[in-house]
C-alpha positions in Angstrom: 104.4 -90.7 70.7 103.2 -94.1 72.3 105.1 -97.1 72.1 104.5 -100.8 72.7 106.1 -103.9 71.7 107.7 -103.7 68.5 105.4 -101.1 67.9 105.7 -97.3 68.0 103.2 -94.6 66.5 103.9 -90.6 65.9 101.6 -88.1 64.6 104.0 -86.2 62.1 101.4 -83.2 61.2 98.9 -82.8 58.7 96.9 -85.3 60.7 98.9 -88.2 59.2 100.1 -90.8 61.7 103.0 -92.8 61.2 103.1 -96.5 62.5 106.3 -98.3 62.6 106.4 -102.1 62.8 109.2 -104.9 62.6 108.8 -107.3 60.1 109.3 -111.4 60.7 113.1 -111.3 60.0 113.5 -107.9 62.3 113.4 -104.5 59.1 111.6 -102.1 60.0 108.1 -101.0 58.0 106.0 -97.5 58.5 102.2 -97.4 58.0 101.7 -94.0 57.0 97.9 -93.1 57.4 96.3 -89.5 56.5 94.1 -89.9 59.8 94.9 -89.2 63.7 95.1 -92.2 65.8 95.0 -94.9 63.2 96.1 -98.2 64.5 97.8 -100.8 62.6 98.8 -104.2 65.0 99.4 -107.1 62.6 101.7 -109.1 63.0 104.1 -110.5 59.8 103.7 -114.2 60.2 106.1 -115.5 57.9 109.1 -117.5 58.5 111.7 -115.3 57.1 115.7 -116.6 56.7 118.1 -113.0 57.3 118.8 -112.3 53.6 122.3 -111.9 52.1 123.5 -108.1 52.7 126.4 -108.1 51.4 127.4 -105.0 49.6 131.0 -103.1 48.4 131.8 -99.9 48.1 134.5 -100.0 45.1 136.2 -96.5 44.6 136.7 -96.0 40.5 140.1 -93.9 40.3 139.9 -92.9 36.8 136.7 -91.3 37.5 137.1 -90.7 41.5 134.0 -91.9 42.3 132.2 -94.9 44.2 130.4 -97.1 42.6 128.2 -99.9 44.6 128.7 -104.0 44.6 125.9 -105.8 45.8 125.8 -109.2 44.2 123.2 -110.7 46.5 120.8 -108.7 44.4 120.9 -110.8 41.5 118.2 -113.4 43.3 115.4 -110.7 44.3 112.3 -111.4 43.7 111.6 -111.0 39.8 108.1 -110.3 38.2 105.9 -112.8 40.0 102.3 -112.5 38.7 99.9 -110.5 40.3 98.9 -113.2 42.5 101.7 -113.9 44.2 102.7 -110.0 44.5 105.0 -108.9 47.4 103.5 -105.6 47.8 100.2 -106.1 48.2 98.5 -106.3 51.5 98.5 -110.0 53.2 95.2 -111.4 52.3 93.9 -114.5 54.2 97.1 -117.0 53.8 98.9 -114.6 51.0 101.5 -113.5 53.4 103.5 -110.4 51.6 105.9 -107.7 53.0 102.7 -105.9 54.2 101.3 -107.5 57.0 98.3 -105.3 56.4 95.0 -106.5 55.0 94.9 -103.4 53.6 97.1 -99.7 53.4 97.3 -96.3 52.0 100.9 -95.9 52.0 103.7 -97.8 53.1 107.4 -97.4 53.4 109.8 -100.4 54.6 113.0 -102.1 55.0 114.2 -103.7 51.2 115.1 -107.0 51.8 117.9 -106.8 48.9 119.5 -103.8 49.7 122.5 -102.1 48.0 122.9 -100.7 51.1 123.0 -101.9 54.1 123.3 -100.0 58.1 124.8 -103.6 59.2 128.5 -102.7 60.0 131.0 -105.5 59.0 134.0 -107.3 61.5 136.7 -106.3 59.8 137.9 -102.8 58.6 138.0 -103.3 54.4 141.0 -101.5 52.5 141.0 -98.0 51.7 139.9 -98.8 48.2 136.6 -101.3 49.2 134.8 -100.3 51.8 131.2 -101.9 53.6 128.1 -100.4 51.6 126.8 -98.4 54.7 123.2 -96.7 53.7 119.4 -97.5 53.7 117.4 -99.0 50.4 113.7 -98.2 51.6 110.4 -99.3 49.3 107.6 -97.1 49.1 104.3 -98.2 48.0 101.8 -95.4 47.2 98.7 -97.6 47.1 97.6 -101.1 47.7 95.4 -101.4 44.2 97.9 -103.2 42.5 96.5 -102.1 39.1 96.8 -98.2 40.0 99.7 -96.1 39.3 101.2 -93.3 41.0 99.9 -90.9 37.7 96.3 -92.6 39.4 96.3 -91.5 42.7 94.1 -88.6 43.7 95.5 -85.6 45.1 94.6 -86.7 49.3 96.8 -89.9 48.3 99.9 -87.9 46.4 99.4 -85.0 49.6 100.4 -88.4 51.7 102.5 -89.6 49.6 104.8 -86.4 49.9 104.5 -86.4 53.6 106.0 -89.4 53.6 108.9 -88.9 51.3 109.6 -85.4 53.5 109.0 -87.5 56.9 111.7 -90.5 55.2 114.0 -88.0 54.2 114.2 -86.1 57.7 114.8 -89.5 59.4 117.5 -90.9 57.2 119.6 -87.5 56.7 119.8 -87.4 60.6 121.7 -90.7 60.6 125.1 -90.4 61.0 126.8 -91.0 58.0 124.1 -90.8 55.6 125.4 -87.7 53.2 122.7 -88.2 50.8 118.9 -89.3 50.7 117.3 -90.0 46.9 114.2 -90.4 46.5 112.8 -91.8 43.2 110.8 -93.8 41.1 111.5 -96.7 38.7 109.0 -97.9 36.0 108.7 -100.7 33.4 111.5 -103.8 32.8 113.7 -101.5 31.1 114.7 -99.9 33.7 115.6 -102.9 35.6 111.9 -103.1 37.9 111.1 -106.3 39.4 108.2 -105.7 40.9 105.2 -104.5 38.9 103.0 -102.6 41.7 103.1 -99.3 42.4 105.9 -98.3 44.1 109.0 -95.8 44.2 112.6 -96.6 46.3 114.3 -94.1 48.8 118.2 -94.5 49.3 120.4 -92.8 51.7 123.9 -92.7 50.7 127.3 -92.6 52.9 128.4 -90.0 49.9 126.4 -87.3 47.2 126.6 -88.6 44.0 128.6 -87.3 41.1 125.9 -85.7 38.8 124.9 -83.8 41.8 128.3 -82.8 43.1 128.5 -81.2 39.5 124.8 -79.4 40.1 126.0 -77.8 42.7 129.3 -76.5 41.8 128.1 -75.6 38.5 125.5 -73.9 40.8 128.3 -72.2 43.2 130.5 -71.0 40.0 127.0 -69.5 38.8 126.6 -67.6 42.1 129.9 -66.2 42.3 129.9 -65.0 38.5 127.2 -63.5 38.5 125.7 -62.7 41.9 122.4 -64.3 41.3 121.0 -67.5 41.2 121.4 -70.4 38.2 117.7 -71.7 38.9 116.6 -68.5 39.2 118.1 -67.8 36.1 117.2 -71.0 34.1 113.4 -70.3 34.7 114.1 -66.8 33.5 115.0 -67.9 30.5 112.6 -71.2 29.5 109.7 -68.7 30.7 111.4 -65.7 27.9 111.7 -68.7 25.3 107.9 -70.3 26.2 108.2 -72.9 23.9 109.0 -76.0 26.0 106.9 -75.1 29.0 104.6 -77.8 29.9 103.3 -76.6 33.2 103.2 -73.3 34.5 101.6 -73.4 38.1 102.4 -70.8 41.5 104.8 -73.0 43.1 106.1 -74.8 40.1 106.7 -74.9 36.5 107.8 -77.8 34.4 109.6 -77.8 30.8 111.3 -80.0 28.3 115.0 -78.3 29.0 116.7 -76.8 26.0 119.4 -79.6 26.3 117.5 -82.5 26.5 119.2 -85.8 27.4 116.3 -88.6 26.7 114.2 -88.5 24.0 111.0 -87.7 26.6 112.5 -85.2 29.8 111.2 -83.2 31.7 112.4 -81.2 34.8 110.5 -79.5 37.3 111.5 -76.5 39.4 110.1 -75.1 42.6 109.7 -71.4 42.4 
């Protein structure tokens, strides 16, 4: 690894080099480039004011669970037009989050979190505590008309290193119990930004559905000695009828109890 101001670059394997930079109001942003040696030294130039990182952790005691408060979130950037996008590359005096003129994939520092590592003064009460965790954005192209479903498969192969390279640095931190990486499309949903992007959080606890996963998964195990995966992809390969990809390493179906009117869930073999 070689470091110099503000600057520090790792080759991670795979010949893909990692870059990390700090932004104009001091997050942190990784270049991630699928060759050796590949240099990236601009600099942000914007005139950033710290953004409001505020967030709760509210405990729910019918329910037993946590559930996140982050009100500064309500003035994020919403739907600018193409123009003015946020997540393309910087482009002559169209300063954006990328310093960049240009990127193949990029992974920084949200600027409205719902998690934050910033530790507050005072101790909260045991029912509210500070929303400790890490809201990352990861863009998987700069063509701000592509899609991730676009990419070809040298972009998606760097796209996945940097999801595994992500998730090994945040599950190291202390207190992160949890890292999430997904993908949000279309205003339904609640995206704010049209270009092509997914989100990575790491959480200070695991999250219910997949608390129930894995004791469903446990009880499974001691039950019946083998394996509920194992066993679920017995069965949708016996059945055959909702199988929509059947590959070496993975295999994809519509599962028997569908909860959305389009699912699908893919399992690693």
């Amino acid at each position: 690894m070689s470091t110099t101001t503000g600057t520090s670059t790792a080759e991670i394997g795979g010949g893909v080099t990692r870059t990390v930079r700090t932004m104009a109001d001091g997050r942190e942003i990784a270049y991630y480039d699928a060759s050796p040696g590949h240099a990236r030294t601009a600099v942000d130039r914007r005139v950033l004011d710290d953004a409001p990182t505020h967030t709760e952790l509210r405990h729910d005691p019918l329910l037993d669970q946590w559930v996140v408060v982050a009100g500064h979130r309500q003035v994020r950037t919403f739907l600018p037009p193409t123009s003015e996008c946020q997540l393309c590359p910087t482009r002559g005096d169209q300063l954006t989050e990328v310093a960049e003129p240009d990127y193949e994939v990029v992974v920084f520092e949200n600027r409205f979190p719902s998690l934050t590592m910033a530790t507050p003064d005072v101790p909260p009460p045991g029912d509210t505590r500070h929303g400790f965790g890490r809201c990352e954005v990861v863009c998987f192209t700069s063509d701000h008309s592509s899609a991730l479903a676009q990419v070809d498969p040298e972009r998606m192969r760097l796209v996945l290193e940097a999801w595994i390279d992500r998730d090994r640095i945040l599950s190291a931190v202390p207190g992160v119990e949890y890292v999430f990486v997904f993908e949000n499309r279309g205003v339904e949903i609640g995206v704010t930004l049209s270009h092509p992007h997914g989100q990575i959080y790491a959480y200070p606890f695991v999250p219910p559905r997949d608390q129930q996963m894995r004791a469903a998964a446990r009880a499974h195990r001691e039950l019946t000695g083998r394996s509920l995966y194992a066993d679920v992809i017995a069965a949708e390969e016996a059945d055959g009828s909702r199988i929509v990809h059947d590959g070496e390493h993975w295999i994809g179906f519509v599962p028997r109890a569908a909860r959305w009117p389009f699912e699908i869930q893919l399992f690693t073999r």
